[in-house]
N, C-alpha and C positions, 0 to 999 in steps of 0.2 A: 686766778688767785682767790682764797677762800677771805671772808672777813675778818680772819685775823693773822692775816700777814702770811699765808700757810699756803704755796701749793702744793695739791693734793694728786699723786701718782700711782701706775698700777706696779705694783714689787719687781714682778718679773721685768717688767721692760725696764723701771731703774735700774735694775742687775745687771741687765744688759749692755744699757748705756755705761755704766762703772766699770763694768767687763772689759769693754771695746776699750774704755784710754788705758785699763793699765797693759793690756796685749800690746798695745801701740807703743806702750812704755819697754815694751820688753820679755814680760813675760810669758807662759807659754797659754794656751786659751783655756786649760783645767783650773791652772792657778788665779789664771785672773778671773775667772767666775767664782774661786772661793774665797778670796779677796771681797771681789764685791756682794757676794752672797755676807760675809761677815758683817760689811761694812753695814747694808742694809737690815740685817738683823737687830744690829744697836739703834736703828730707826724704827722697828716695829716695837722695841722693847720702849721706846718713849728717852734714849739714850741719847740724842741728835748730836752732844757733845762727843762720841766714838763713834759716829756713822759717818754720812755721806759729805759730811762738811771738810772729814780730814783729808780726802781726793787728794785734793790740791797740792796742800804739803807733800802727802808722800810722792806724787806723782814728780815733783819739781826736786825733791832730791835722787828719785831714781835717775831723772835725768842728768844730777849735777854728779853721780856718783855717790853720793853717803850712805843712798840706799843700794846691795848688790839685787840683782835681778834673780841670783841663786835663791830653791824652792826649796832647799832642805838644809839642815843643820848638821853637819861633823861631829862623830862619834870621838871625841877626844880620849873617856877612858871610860872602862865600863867595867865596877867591882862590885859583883853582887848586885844588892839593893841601890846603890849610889852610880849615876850614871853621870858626866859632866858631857855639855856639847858648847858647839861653839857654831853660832846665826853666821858667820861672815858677811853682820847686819843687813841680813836678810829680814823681807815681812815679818813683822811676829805672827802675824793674821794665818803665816804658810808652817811654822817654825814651832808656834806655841801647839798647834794640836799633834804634830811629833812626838811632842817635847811629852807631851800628858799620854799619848797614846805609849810610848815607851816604860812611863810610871807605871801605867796598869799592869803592862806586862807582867815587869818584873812583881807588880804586887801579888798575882794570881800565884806565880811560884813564890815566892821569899816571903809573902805577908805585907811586903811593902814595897814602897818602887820612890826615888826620890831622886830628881831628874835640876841641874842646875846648868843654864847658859847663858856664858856670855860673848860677848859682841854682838846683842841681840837689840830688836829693833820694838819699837811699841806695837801694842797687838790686842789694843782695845779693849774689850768686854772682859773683865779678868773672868769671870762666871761663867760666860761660854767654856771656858778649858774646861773649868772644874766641872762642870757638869759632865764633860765628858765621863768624867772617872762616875758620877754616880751613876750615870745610866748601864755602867757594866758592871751596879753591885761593890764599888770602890766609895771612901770617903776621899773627895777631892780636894787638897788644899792648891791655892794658886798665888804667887806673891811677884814683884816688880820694883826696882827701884828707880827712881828719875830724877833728874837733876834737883837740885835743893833750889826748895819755893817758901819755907816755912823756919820761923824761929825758933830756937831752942826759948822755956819762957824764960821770962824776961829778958830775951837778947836782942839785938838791932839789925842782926844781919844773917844771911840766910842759911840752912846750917843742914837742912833733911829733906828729901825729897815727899811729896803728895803719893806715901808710896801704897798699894792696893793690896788688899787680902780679899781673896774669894774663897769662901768654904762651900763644898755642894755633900750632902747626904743621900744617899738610897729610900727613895720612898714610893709606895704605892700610889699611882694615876698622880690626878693634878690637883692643887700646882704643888710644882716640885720643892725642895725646898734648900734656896741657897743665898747664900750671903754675897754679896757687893759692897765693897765699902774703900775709898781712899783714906788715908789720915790727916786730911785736912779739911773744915769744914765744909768748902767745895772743891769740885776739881779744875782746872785751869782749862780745859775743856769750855765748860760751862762758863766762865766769864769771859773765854775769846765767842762765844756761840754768843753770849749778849753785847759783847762789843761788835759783831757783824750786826745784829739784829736792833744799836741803838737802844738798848734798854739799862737799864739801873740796874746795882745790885746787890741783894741785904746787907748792911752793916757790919756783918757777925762772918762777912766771905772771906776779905783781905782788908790788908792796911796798907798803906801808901811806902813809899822808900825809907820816907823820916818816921816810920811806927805810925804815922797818926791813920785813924779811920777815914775809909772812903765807900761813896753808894759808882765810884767812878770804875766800869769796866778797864780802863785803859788805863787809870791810876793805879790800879791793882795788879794788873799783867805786869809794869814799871815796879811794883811794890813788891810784897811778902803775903800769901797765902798766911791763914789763919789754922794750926790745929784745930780737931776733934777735939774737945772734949781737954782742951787746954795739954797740961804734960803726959796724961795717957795715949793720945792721939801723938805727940810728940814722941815719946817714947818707943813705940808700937813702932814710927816710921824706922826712927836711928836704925832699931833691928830688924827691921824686915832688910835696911838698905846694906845693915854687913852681913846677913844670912846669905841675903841674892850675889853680890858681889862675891862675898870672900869663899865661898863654899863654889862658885864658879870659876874662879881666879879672874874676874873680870871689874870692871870699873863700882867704886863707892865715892859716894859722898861728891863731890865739887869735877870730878874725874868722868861724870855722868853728865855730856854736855846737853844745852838746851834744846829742846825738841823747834823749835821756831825760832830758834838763833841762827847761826852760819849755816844754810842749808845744805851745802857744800862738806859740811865736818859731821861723821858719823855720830850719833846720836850714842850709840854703846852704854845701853844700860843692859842692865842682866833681870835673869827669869827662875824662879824655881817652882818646879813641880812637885808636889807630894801624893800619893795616890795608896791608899791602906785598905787592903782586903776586908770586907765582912767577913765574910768564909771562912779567914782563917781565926779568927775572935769566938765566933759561933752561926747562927744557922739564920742565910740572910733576907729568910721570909719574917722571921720572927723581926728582926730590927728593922724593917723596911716599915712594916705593922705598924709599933710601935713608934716608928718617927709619922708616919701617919697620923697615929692618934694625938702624937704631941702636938701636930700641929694643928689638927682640929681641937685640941682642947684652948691653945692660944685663941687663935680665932673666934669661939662657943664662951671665951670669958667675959665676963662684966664688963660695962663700956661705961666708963665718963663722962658724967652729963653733956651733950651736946655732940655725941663723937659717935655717926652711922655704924662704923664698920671696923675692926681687928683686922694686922695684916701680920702675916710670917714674911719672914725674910725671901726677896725676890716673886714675892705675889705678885707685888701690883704691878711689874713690867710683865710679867705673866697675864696680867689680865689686859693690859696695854694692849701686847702684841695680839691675844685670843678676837679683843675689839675691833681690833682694824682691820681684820680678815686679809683682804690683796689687796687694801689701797694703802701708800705711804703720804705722810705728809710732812714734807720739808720746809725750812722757812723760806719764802720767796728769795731769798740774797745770797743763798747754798743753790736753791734752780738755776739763777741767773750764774753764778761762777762753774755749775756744772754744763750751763747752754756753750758758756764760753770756751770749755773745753774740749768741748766736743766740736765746736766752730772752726776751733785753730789745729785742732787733729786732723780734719775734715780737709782745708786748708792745706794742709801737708800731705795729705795724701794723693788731692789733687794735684797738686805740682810736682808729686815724685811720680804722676801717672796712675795712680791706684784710684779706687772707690772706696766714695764717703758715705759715711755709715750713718743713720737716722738717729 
């Protein structure tokens, strides 16, 4: 264990290890490598709250049934540009890059491709989809809704979920340039990551049940997440959550159960993809160029006294994951709950006769 609480791992072999429980969980060994290949990804990108800490949970509802062991999503209907699927709350991890691989599609022919499913499962890094779409020359949008954590303003009680926009664009070399953002000041992720790891949490995160302020992780998961940016962050969530829902004919609002409530009860939030041709707009070296140089002109701008460096949207986990090369670093209490599963698979294998796996 490193000095500040971190130990520090080689990627592939965590992979692997991640690999091995969800195969044991069911899945088939392509899936569960890209399962853990994702999960790990949101570790290099410096994301620890969508990486390797969520194991557990998913693993204990594949067992309990809420998560199905199914690797692909149901073609529901498919007109034109508008394709609806349906997870039968499957991974999103297996589900979401379908889901966007089907957008581009239809966007190469039609100009655009716009991809909605529901009965779908969380699928972490909304930015990974989207990127999808820009590295084949597509503008990516990516959107999710989840259970409601957050007040309408001034209300008392919970009304919209922390729900996620990723936009990714076509640009030349690195770094690429994409948006991540939930609509709540932070995400719930991130204060159950510091309620494992014992630490405090800004003021400006959540508020306690009765509205009042708290620096308490565990007050806050019991509480109300805080919008963005007060009723814009508010507003932003409401519609994202009846875009994703109602345009999928699947779950909005209070209907979208809690992701660490009844493990046993399908989670069922929904997904939408949107995936928009350059090509068909105009000529996609010219606007690649150009968001190029947009981004070096952000970056090349005057700084604030006291302020090293300018960042474009999704640099700095860009520059995260470029820094860490093959090693991961998890916080010691995600190792010890990953040693532990890997103990009691291990354990199971033994006693049904099989071999345990390192």
């Amino acid at each position: 264990m490193t000095s500040d609480g971190t130990v520090e791992l080689e990627a592939d072999g965590l992979i692997a290890r991640v690999a091995a429980l969800f195969a044991d969980a069911g899945l088939s060994a392509a899936a569960s490598e890209r399962v853990a290949t994702t999960l790990v990804d949101a570790e290099r990108d410096g994301i620890g709250s969508h990486g390797v800490a969520m194991a557990e949970m998913y693993l204990e509802r594949l067992r309990r049934g809420s998560v199905s062991a199914r690797e692909t999503a149901e073609v529901v209907s498919d007109r034109g540009i508008a394709v609806v699927l349906d997870a039968g709350h499957a991974l999103g991890h297996l589900t979401a890059p379908q889901a966007m691989r089907i957008a581009v599609d239809k966007a190469k022919s039609l100009g655009a491709g716009i991809v909605a499913v529901r009965h779908a499962f969380h699928f972490g890094v909304a930015r990974h989809y989207a990127a999808i779409a820009a590295e084949d020359g597509c503008i990516g949008l990516v959107m999710c809704n989840t259970r409601p954590l957050m007040p309408a303003p001034g209300g008392a009680a919970r009304a919209v979920g922390n729900n996620p926009l990723a936009i990714a664009v076509p640009s030349d070399g690195a770094p690429p340039l994409a948006l991540d953002m939930a609509m709540s000041e932070a995400a719930m992720g991130k204060i159950r990551l510091a309620e494992k790891s014992g630490r405090a949490i800004p003021p400006s995160w959540a508020v306690r049940a009765d509205g009042a302020p708290t620096t308490d992780p565990a007050e806050a998961i019991a509480g109300m997440l805080l919008p963005a940016a007060g009723p814009k962050g508010f507003g932003l969530a409401f519609m994202i959550d009846l875009m994703c829902g109602l345009l999928s004919g699947g779950a909005i609002g209070d209907a979208v159960r809690p992701l660490y409530g009844n493990l046993g009860e399908p989670y069922d939030c929904a997904h939408l993809f949107v995936a928009i041709d350059v090509g068909h707009f105009g000529d996609l070296n010219a606007f690649r160029a150009a968001a190029t140089a947009a981004g070096d002109r952000i970056r090349s701008a005057p700084r604030a006294s006291g302020v090293e460096r300018l960042y474009t949207p999704g640099e700095i986990e860009w520059e995260r994951r470029r820094a860490g090369g093959d090693r991961i670093r998890i916080p010691a209490s995600v190792a010890a709950t990953l040693d532990r599963l890997t103990d009691e698979m291990n354990a199971g294998r033994r006693a049904a006769g099989g071999r345990a796996i390192a």
